[in-house]
C-alpha positions as CSV (number, residue, x, y, z in Angstrom):
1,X,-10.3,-5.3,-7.7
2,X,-11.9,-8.7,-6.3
3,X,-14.6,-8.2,-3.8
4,X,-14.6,-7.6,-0.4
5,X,-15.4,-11.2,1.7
6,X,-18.6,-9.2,3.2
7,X,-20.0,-6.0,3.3
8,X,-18.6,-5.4,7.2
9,X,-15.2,-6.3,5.7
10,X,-16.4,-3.8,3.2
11,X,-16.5,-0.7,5.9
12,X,-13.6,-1.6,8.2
13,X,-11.6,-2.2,4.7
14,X,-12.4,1.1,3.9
15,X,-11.4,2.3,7.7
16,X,-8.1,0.3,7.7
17,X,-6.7,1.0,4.2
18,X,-7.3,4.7,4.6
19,X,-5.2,4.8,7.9
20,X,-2.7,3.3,5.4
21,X,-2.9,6.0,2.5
22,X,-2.4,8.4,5.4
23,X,0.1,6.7,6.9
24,X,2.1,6.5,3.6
25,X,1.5,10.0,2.9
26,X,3.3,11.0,6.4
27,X,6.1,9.1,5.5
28,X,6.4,11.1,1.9
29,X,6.1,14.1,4.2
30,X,8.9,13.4,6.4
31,X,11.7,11.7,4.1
32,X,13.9,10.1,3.7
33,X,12.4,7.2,4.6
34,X,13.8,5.0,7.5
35,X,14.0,1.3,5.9
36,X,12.6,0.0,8.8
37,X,9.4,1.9,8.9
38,X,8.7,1.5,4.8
39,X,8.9,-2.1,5.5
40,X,6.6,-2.3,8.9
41,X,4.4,-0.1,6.7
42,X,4.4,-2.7,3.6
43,X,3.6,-5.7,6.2
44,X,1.1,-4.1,8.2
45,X,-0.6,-3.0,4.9
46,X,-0.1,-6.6,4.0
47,X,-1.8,-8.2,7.0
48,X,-5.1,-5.6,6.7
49,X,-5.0,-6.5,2.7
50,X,-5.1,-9.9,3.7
51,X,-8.0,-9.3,6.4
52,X,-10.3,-7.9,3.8
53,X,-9.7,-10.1,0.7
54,X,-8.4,-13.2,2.2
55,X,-5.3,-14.6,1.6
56,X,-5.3,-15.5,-1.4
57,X,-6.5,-12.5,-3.4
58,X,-4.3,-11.0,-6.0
59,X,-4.5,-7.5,-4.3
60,X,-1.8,-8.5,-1.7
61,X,1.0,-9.1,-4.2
62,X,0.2,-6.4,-6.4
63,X,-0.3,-3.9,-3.9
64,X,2.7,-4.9,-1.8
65,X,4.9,-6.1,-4.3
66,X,4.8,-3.0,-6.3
67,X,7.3,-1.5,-7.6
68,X,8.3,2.6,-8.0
69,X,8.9,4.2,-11.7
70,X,12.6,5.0,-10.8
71,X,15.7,2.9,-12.2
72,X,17.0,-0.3,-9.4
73,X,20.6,-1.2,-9.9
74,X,23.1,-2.7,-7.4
75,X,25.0,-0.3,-5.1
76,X,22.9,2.6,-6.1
77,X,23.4,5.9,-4.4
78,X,21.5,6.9,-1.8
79,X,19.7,10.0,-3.2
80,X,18.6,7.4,-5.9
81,X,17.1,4.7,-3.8
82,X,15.3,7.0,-1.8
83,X,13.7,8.3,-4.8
84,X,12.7,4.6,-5.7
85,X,11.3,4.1,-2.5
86,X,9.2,7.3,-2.1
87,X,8.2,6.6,-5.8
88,X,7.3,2.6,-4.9
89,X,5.2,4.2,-1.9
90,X,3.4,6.6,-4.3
91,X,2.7,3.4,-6.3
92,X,1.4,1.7,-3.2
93,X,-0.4,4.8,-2.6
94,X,-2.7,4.6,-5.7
95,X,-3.3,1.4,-5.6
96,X,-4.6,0.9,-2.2
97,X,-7.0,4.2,-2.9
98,X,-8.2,2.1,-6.0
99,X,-9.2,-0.6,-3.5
100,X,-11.1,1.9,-1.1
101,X,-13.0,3.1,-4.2
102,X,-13.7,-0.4,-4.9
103,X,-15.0,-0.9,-1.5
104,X,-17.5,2.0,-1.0
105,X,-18.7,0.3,-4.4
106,X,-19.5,-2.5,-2.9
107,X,-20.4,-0.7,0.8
108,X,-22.9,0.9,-0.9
């Protein structure tokens, strides 16, 4: 994962993408997941991606952008596309702890 723009960006990184991943993680708890609040989650993970890489680092695509291990096909059923979104969450999930570890790397 690129570097963190400074070590204070380093810490509130850590700080702001953990109340993501916890965040996330109540959403898995209470689904199905309301459209609406998967995608304020995405953009608001989005804008604190942004605020501790910069705009243009490669994190924010990959991490928002990524996709769930379940099948996408037009007029899928419901059960189904729930799945894929809890699964793209769980995605998002992993990836965002990989930046936190990155950032108590660089914290430290």
């Amino acid at each position: 994962m690129p570097e963190a723009k400074n070590h204070e960006n380093a810490s509130s990184g850590i700080s702001l993408l953990a109340r993501q991943i916890e965040a996330a993680k109540q959403m898995l708890l209470k689904r199905p997941i309301p459209s609406k609040e998967y995608t304020a989650w995405n953009d608001q993970t989005k804008a604190h991606l942004i605020r501790v890489y910069g705009e243009r680092s490669p994190n924010i695509d990959t991490i928002t952008e990524a996709a769930g291990t379940a099948p996408v096909w037009l007029s899928m059923p419901d059960d189904v596309a729930e799945r894929y979104v809890a699964s793209s969450l769980e995605e998002k999930i992993q990836k965002l702890e990989g930046c936190v570890v990155a950032l108590k790397r660089k914290a430290k």
